[in-house]
Structure formats: C-alpha cells, structure tokens
GUVEXVO-248926 format. One record per residue: residue number from 1; x, y, z of N, C-alpha, C in turn. Coordinates in steps of 0.05 Angstrom, whole numbers, plus 5000, padded with zeros to 4 digits. Each point is the difference from the previous one (the first is absolute). Example, Ala and Ser with C-alpha at 12.3 -4.5 7.8 and 13.67 -1.06 7.14 Angstrom:
2
+-----+------+------+------+------+------+------+------+------+------+
|  nr |   nu |   nv |   nw |  cau |  cav |  caw |   cu |   cv |   cw |
+-----+------+------+------+------+------+------+------+------+------+
|   1 | 5264 | 4886 | 5156 | 4982 | 5024 | 5000 | 5018 | 5024 | 5000 |
|   2 | 4993 | 5021 | 4986 | 5016 | 5024 | 5001 | 4985 | 5022 | 5014 |
+-----+------+------+------+------+------+------+------+------+------+
END
This chain:
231
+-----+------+------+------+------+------+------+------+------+------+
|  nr |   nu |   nv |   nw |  cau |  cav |  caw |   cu |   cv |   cw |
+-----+------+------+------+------+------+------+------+------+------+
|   1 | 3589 | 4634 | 5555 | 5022 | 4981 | 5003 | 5026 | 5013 | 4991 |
|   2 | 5022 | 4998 | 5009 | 5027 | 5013 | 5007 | 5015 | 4971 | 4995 |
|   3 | 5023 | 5006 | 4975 | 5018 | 4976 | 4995 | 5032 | 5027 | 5012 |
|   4 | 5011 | 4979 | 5017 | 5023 | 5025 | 5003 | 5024 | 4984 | 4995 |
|   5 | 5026 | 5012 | 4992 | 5015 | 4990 | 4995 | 5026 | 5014 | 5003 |
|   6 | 5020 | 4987 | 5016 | 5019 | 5010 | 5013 | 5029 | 4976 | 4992 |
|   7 | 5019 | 5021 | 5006 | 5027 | 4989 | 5000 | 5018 | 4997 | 5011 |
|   8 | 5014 | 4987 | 5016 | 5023 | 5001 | 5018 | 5026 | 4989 | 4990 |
|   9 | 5019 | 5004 | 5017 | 5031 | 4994 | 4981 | 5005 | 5024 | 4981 |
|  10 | 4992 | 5022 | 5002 | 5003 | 5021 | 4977 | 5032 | 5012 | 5007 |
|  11 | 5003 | 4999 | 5026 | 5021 | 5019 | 5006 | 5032 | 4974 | 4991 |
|  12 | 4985 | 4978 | 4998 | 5033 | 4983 | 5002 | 5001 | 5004 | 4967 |
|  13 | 4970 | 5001 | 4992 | 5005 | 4997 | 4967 | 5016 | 5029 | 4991 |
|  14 | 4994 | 5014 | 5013 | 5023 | 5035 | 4992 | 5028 | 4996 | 5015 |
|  15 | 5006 | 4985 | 5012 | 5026 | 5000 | 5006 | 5012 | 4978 | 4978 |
|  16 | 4987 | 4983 | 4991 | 5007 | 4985 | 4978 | 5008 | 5019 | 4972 |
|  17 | 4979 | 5009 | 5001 | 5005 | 5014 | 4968 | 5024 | 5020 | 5005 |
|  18 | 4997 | 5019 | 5029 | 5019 | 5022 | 5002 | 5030 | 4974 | 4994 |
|  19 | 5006 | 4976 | 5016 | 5023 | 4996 | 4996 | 5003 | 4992 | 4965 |
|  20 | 4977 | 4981 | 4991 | 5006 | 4999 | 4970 | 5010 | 5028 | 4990 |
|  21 | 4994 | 5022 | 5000 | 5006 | 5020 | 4989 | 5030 | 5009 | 5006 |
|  22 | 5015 | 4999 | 5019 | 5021 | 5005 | 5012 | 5015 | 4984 | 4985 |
|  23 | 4993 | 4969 | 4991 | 5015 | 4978 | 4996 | 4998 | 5017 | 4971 |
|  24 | 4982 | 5005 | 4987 | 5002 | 5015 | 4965 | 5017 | 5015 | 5000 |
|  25 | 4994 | 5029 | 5013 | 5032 | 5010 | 5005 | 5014 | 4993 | 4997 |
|  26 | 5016 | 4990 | 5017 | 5018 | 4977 | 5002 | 5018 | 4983 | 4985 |
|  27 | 4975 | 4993 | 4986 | 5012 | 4988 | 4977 | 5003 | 5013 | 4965 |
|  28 | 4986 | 5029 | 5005 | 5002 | 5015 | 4978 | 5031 | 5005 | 4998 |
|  29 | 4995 | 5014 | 5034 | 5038 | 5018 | 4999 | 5012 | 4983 | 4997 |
|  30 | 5007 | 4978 | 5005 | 5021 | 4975 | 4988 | 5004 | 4992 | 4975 |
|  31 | 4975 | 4995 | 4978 | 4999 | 5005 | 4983 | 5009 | 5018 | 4980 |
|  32 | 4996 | 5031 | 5018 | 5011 | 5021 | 4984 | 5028 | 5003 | 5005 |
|  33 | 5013 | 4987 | 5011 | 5027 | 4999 | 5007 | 5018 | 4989 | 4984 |
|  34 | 4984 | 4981 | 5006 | 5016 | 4972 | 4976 | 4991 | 5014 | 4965 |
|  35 | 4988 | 5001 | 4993 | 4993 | 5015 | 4970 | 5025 | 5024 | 5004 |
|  36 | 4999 | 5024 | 5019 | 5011 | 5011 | 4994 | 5027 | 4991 | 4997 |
|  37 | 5014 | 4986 | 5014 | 5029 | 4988 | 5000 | 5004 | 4992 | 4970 |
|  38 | 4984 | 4988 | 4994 | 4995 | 4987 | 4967 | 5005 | 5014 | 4984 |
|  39 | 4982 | 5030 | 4998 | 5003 | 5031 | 4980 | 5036 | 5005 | 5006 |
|  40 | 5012 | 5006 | 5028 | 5026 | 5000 | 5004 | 5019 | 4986 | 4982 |
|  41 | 4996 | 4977 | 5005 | 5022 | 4985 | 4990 | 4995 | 5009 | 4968 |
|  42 | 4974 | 5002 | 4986 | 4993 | 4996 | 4972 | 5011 | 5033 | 4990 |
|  43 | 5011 | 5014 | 5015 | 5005 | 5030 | 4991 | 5024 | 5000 | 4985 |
|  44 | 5016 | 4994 | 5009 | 5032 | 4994 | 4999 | 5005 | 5000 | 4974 |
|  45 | 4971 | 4964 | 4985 | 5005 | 4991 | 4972 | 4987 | 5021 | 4983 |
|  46 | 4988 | 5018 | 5008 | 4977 | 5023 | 4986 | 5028 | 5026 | 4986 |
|  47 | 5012 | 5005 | 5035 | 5026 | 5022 | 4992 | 5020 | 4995 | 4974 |
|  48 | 5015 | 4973 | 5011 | 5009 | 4990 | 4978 | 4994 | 5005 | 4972 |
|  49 | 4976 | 4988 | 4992 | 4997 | 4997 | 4978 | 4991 | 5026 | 4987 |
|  50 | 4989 | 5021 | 5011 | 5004 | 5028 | 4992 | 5021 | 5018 | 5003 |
|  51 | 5012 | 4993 | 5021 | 5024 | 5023 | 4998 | 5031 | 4986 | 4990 |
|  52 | 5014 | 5026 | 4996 | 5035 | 4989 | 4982 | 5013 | 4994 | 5031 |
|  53 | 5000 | 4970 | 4997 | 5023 | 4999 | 5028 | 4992 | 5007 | 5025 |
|  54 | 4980 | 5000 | 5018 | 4994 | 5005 | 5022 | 5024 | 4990 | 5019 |
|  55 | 5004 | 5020 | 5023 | 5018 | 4978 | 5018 | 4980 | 4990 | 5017 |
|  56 | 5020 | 4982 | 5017 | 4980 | 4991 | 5020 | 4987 | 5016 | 5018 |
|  57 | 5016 | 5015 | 5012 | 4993 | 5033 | 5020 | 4968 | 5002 | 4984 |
|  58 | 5003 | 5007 | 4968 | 4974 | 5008 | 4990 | 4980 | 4982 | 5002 |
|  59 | 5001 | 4975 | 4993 | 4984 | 4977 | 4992 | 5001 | 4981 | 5016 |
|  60 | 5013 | 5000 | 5016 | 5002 | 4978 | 5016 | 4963 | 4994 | 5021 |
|  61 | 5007 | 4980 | 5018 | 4972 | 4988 | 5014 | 5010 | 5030 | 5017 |
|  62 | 5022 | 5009 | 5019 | 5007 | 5010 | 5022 | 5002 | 5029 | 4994 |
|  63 | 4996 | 5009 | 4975 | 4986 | 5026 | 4993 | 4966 | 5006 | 5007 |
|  64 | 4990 | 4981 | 5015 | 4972 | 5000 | 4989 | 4998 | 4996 | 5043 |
|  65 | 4976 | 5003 | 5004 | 4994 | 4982 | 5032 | 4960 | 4995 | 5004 |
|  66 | 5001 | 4989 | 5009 | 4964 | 5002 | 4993 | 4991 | 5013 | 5034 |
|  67 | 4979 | 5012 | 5001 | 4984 | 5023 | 5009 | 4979 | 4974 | 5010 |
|  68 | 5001 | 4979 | 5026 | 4979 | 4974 | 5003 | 4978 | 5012 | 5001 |
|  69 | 4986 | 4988 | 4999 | 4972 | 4994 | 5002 | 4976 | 4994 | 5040 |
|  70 | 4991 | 4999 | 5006 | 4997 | 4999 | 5027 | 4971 | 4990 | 4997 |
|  71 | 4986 | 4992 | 5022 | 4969 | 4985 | 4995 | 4982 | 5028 | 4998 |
|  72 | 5019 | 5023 | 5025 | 4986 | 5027 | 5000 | 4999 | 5019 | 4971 |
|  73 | 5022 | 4987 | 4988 | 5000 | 5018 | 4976 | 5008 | 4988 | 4972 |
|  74 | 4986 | 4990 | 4990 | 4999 | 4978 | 4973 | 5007 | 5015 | 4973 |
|  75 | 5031 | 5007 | 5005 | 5008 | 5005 | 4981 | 5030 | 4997 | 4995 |
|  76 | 5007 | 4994 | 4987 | 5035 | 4990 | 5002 | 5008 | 5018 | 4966 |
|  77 | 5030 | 5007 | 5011 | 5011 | 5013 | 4981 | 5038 | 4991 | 4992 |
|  78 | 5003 | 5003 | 4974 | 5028 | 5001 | 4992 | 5010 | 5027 | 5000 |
|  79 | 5020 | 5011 | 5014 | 5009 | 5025 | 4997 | 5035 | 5006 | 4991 |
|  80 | 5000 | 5011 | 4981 | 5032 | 5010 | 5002 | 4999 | 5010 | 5015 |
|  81 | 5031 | 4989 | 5009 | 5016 | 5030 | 5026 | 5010 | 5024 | 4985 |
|  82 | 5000 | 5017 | 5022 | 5002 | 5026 | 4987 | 5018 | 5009 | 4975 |
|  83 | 5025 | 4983 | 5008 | 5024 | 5011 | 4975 | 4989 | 4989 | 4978 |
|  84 | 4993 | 4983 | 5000 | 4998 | 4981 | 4979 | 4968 | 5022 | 4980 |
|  85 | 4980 | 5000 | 5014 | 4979 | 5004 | 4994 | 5007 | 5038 | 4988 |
|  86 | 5021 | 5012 | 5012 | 5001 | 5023 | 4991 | 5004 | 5003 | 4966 |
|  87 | 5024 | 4985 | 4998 | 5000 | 4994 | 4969 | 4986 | 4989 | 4971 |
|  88 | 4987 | 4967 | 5019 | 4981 | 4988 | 4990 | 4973 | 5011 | 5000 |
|  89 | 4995 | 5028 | 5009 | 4978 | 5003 | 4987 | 4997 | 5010 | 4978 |
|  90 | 5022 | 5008 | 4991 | 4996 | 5012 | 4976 | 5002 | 4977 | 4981 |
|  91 | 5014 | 4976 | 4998 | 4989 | 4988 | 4983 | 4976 | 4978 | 4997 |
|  92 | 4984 | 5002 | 5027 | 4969 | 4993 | 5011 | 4985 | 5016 | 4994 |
|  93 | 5007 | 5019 | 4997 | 4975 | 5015 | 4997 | 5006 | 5025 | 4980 |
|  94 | 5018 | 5008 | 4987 | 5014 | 5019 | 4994 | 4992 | 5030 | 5011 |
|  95 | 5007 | 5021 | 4982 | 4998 | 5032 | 5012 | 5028 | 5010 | 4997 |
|  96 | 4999 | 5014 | 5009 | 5025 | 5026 | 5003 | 5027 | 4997 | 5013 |
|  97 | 5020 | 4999 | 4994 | 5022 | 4996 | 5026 | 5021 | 5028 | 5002 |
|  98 | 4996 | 5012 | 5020 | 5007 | 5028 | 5000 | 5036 | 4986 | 4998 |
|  99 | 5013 | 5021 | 4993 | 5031 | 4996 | 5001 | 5013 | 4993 | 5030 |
| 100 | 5020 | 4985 | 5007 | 5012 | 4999 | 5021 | 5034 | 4993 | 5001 |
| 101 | 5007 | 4997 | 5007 | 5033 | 4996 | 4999 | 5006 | 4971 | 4985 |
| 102 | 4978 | 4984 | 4990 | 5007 | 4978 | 5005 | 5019 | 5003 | 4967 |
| 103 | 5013 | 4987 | 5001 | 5024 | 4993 | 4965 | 4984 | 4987 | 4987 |
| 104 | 5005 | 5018 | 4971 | 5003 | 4973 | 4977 | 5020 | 4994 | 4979 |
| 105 | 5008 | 4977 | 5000 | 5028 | 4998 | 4980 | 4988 | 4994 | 4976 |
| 106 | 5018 | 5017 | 4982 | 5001 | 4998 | 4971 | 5011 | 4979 | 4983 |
| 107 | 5024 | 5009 | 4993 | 5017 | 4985 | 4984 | 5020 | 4973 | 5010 |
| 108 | 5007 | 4984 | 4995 | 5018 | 4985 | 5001 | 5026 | 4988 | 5012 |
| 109 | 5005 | 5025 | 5006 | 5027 | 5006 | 5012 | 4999 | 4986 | 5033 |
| 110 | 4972 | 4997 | 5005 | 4996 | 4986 | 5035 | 4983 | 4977 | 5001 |
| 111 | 5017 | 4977 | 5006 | 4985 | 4973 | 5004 | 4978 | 5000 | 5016 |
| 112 | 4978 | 4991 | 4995 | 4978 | 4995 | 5011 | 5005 | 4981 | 5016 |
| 113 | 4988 | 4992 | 5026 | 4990 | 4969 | 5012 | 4983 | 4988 | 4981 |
| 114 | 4998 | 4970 | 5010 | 4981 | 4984 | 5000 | 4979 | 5011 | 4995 |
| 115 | 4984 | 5016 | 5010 | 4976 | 5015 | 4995 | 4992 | 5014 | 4991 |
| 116 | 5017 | 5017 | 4983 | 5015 | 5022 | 4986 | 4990 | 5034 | 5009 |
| 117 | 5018 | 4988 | 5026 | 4996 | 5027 | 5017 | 5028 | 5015 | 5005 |
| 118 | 5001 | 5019 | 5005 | 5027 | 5005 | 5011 | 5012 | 4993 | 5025 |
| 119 | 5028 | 4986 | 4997 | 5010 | 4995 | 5031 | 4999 | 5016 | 5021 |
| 120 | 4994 | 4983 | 5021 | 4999 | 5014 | 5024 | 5027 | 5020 | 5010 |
| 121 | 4993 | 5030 | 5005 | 5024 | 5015 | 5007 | 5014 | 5009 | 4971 |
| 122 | 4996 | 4992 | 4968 | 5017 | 5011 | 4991 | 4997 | 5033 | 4990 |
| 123 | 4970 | 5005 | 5001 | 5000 | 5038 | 4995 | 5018 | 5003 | 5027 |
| 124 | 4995 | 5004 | 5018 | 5018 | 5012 | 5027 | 5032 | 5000 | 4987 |
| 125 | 5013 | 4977 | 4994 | 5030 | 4989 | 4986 | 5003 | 5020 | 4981 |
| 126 | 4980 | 4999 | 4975 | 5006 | 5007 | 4978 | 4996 | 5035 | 5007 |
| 127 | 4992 | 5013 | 5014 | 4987 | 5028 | 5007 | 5030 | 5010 | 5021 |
| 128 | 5010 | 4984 | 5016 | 5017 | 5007 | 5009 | 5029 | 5014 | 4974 |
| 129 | 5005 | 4970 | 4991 | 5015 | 5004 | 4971 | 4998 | 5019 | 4987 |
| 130 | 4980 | 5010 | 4991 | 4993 | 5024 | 4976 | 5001 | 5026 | 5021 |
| 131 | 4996 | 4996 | 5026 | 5009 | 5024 | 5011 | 5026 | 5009 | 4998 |
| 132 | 5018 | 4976 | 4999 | 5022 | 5011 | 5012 | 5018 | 5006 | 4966 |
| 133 | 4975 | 4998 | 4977 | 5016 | 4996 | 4972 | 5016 | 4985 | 4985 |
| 134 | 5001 | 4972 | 5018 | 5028 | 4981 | 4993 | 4979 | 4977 | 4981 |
| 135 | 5023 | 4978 | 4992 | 4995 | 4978 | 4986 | 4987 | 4981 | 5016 |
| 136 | 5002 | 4980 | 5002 | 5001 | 4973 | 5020 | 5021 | 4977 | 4997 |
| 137 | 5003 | 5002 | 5022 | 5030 | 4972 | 4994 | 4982 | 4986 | 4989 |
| 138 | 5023 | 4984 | 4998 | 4994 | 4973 | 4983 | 4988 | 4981 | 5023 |
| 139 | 5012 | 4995 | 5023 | 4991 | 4981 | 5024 | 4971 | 5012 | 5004 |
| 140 | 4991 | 5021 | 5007 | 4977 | 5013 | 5006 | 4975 | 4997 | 4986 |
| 141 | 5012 | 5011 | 4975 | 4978 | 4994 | 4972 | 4992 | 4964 | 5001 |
| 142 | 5019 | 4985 | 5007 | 4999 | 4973 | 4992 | 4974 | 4983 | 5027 |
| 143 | 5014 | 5028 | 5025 | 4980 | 4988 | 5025 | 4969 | 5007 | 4995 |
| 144 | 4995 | 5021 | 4981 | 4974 | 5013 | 5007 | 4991 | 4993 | 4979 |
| 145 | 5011 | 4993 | 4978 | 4997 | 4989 | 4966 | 4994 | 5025 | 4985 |
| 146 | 5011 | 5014 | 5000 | 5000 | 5024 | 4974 | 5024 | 4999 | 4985 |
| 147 | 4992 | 5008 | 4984 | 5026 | 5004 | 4976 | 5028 | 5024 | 5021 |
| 148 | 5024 | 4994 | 5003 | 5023 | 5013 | 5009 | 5001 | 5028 | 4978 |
| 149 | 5002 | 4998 | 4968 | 4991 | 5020 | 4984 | 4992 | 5026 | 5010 |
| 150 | 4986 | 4998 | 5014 | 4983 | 5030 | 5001 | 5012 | 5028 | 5019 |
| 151 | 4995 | 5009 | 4989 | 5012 | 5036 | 5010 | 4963 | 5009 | 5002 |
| 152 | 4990 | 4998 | 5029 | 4975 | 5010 | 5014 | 4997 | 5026 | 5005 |
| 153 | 4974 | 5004 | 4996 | 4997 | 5028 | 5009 | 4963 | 5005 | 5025 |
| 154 | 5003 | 5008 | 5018 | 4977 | 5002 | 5022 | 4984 | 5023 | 5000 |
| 155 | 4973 | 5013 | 4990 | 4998 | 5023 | 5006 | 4969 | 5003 | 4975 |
| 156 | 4992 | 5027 | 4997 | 4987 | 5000 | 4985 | 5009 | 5019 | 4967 |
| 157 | 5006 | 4983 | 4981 | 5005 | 5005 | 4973 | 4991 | 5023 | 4991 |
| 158 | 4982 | 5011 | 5007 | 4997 | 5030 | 4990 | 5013 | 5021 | 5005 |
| 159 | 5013 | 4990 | 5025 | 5027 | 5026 | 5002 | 5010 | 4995 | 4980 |
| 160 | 5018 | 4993 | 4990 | 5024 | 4992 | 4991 | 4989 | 5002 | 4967 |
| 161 | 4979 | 5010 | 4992 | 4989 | 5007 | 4974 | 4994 | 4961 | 4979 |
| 162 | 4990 | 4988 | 5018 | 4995 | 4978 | 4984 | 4969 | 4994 | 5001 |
| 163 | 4995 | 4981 | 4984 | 4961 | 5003 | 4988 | 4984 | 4995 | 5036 |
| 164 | 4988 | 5000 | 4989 | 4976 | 5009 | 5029 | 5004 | 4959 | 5014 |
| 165 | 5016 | 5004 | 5005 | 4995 | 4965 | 5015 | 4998 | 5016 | 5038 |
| 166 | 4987 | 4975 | 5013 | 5001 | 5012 | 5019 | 5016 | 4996 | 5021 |
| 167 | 5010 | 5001 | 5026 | 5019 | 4994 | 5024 | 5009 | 4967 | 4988 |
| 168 | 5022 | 5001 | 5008 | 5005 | 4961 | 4997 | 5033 | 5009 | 5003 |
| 169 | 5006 | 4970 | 4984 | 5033 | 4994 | 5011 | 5006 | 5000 | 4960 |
| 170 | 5017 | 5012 | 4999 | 5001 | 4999 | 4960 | 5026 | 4992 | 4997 |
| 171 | 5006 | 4987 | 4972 | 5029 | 4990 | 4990 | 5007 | 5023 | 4981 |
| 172 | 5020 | 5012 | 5014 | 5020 | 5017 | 4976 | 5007 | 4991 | 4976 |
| 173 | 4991 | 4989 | 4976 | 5021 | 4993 | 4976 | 5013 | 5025 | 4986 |
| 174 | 5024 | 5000 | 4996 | 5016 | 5018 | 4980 | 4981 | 5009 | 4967 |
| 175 | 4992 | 5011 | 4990 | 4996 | 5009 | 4970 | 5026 | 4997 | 4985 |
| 176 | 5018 | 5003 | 5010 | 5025 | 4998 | 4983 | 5013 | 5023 | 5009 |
| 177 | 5030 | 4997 | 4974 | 5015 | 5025 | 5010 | 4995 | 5015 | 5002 |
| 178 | 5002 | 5027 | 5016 | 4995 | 5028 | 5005 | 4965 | 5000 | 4996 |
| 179 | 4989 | 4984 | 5005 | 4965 | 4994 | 4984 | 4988 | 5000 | 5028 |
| 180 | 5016 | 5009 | 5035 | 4980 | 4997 | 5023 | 5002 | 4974 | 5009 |
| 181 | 4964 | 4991 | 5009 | 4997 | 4983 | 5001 | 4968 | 5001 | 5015 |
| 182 | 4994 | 4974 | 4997 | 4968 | 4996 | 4998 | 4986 | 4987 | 5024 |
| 183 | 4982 | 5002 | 5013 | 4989 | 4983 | 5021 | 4980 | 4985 | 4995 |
| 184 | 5003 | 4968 | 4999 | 4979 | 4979 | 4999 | 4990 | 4991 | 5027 |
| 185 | 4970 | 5006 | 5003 | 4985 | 4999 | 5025 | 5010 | 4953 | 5013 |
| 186 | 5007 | 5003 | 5020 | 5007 | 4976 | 5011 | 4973 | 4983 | 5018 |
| 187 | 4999 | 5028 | 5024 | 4979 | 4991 | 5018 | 4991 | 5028 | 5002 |
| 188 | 4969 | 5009 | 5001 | 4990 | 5017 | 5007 | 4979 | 4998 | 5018 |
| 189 | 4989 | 5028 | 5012 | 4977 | 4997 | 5022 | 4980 | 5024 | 4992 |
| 190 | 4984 | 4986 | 4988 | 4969 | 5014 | 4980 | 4985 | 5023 | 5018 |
| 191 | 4998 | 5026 | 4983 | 4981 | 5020 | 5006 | 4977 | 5003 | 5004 |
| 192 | 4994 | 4981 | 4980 | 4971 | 5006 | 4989 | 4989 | 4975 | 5003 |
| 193 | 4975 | 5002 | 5007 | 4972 | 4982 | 5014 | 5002 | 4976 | 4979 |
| 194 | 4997 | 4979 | 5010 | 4999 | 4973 | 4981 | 4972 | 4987 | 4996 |
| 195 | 4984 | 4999 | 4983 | 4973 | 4990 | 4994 | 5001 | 4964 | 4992 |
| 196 | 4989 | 4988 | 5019 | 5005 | 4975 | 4989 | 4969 | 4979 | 5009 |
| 197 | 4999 | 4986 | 4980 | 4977 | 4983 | 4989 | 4997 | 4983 | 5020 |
| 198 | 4975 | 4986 | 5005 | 5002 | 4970 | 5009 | 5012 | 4982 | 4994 |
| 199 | 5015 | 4983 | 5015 | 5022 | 4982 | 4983 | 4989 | 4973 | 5012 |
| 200 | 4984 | 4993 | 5026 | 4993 | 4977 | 5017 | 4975 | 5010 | 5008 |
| 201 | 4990 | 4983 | 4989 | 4964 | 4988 | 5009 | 5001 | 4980 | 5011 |
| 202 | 4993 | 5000 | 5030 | 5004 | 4974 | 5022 | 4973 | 4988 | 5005 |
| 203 | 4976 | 5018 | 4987 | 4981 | 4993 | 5019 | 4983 | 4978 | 4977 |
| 204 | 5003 | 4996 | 4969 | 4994 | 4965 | 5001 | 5002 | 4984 | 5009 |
| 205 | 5040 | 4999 | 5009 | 5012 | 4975 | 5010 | 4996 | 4996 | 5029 |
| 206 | 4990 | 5025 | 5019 | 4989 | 4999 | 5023 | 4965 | 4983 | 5002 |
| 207 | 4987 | 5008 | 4979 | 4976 | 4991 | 4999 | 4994 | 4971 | 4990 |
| 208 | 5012 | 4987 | 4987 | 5009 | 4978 | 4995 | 5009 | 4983 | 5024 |
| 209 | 5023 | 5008 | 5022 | 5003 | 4993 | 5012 | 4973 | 4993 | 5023 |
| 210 | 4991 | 5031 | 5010 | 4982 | 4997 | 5017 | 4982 | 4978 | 4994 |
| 211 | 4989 | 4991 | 4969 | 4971 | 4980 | 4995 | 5016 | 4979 | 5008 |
| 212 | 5029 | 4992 | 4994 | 5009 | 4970 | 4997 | 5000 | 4989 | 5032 |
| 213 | 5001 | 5033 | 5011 | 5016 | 4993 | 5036 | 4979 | 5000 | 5013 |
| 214 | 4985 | 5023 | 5014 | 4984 | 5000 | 5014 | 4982 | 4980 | 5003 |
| 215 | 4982 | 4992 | 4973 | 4975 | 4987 | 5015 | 5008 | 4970 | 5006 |
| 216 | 5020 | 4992 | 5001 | 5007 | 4975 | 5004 | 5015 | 5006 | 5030 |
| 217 | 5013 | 5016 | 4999 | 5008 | 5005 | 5029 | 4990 | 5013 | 5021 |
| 218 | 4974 | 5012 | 4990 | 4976 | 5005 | 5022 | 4983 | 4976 | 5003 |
| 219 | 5000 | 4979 | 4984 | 4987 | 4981 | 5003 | 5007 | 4985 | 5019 |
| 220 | 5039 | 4993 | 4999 | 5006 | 4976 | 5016 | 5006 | 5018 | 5034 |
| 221 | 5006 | 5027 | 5004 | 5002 | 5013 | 5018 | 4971 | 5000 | 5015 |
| 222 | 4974 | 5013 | 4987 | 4975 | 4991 | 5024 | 5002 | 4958 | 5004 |
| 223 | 5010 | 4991 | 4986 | 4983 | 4974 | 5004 | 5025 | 4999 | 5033 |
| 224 | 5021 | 5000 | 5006 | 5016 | 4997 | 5019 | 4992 | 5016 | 5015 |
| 225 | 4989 | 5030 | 4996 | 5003 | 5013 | 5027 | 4966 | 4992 | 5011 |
| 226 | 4983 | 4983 | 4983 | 4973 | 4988 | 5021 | 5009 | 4985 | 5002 |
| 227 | 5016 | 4985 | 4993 | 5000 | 4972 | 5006 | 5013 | 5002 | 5030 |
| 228 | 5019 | 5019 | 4998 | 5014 | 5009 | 5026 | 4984 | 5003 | 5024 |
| 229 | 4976 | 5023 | 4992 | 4981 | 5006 | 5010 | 4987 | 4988 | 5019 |
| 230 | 4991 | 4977 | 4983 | 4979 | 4974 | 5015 | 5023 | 4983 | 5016 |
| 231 | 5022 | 4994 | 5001 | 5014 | 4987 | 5013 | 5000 | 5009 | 5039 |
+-----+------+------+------+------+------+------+------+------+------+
END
C-alpha cells in the first residue's frame, strides 16, 4: 500500500514570497534612508560641541550628503564632501598633516571673524603691503580690520638674521634708538608636519541614532509597501 502525496499552487506560492522579499528590500532601503538623514542632521550638534567655532561650510547639514541606499544594495551612507572631509579628518580621526600654504595667525594685531578665522582675502592684502614695505592707511587698515600701526615685512626671517620662524607676513617694531629693530611673527605658513589627536567621535551618536531610527522605520515602511502589495 502506497500513501502519495502531492502539491500544487507551488509556483504562485514562490512568486508570493519572491515579491514579499522585493517588498523587504524595499522597505529596508527606505528605512536606511530615513535613519541616515537622522545621523545627518545629528552631526552638525556633534561638530559644534567639539570643535572652537565651526563655520557652517564646516558643520553645517550641506557639508555632509548621504551615499542612498537601494533594495539592490542595503546600505546607506553619510559622507563629507571632499573640501570639507580633507580637513575634518584630521580631527575624526587624527594623524599627521604634512605642511601646506595654508596661514596661521598669531598675535593680535588681526581681527578674527565670527569663527575666529581669518578674513577672507586678507593674507593676499596684507602680503601685497609688506611687499611693497609700506604702512597701511588708515581707510584700508579700518576696511580689512588690522591695526594702521604696522610697518610689515613678507618673506622668510632667516635671511635677514632673525630666530628660526618660518615664511609668513611679520611686524617690524623699532628696539629703540640706534637699537635696529625686531620682527614679531603676524601670520605664518608652517614647515613642519602637524600631529593631531582625535577631537570627534561620531560613531556613538550615529549608533544611538541608528537603534532610535531604523527599527521603527523599517517597521512602518514594510507594513505600507505589503499593504501596497496586496492592493
């Protein structure tokens, strides 16, 4: 005796599951979209609160763009753009920063922005000036905010027998009568390799985000895209 046992409807039941599965997809990459937008916006308050003064350029949402997500490929990303991310990695991740042209101001004598950066265009201004050896008017100094005071000098200080500072823009002060006179470094542009620490750890406040975001928004994302489904 022979009990046999057979099944039909198998092939509609794999087109069911194949579309359930499509609809998971689906609703993962959406999910991972929305979480990531979340990490985005949550970066901004992370920069801030570690770094002196970020501008917006640095910290802002529009420094950042996210890398979507797709059903083919379930993974979504926050990325700095390039300018931004060239600098910020060193204080993401720290390491080494070889020398480059970029300035750093010293002393006093030059108003900072808001952010306490140097104004836009004033090495070019102030580099022109010290070329040519003169003072600064008074209207000029007042447009670019430096002290009118200064008698500038452009070049690198070791000609001219003064301590080992390196290339920059320097203020001449007098020593006194017949006493010369002395060069105080203003703005300079560094030789030597810069070693710098971690300053921003993003990936708590990213992971925090992901638990609060995702499983609630993979939740309500499959329930719409079957619901869609069966319609």
């Amino acid at each position: 005796m022979q009990i046999s046992l057979s099944v039909s409807g198998l092939d509609a039941v794999k087109r069911q599951i194949a579309n359930a599965e499509k609809q998971v997809r689906f609703a993962a990459s959406r999910a991972l979209n929305e979480t990531a937008n979340e990490v985005r916006k949550a970066i901004p308050g992370e920069l801030t609160r570690s770094l002196d003064r970020p501008t917006p350029f640095t910290a802002g949402e529009n420094a950042m763009f996210i890398r979507p997500a797709t059903k083919d490929r379930l993974e979504a990303a926050v990325v700095f753009k390039d300018r931004q991310a060239s600098y910020l990695k060193y204080q993401l991740e720290g390491g080494v920063r070889q020398p480059t042209r970029k300035a750093l101001r010293l002393p006093s004598a030059i108003a900072l922005d808001q952010y306490g950066n140097l104004p836009k265009g004033i090495i070019k201004q102030l580099v022109s000036i010290a070329r040519k050896e003169s003072k600064l008017g008074k209207r000029k100094a007042r447009r670019i905010k430096v002290s009118n005071k200064l008698e500038l000098f452009y070049g690198d200080p070791k000609d001219v027998g003064a301590r080992n500072f390196p290339p920059g823009i320097y203020k001449i002060v007098p020593k006194g009568a017949g006493k010369g006179s002395q060069l105080i470094p203003l703005i300079v542009f560094p030789e030597q390799a810069a070693k710098y620490e971690k300053r921003v750890d993003l990936e708590p406040m990213a992971r925090a985000v992901v638990l609060n975001t995702f499983g609630p928004a993979f939740e309500r994302e499959l329930k719409q895209a079957l619901e869609s489904a069966i319609q």
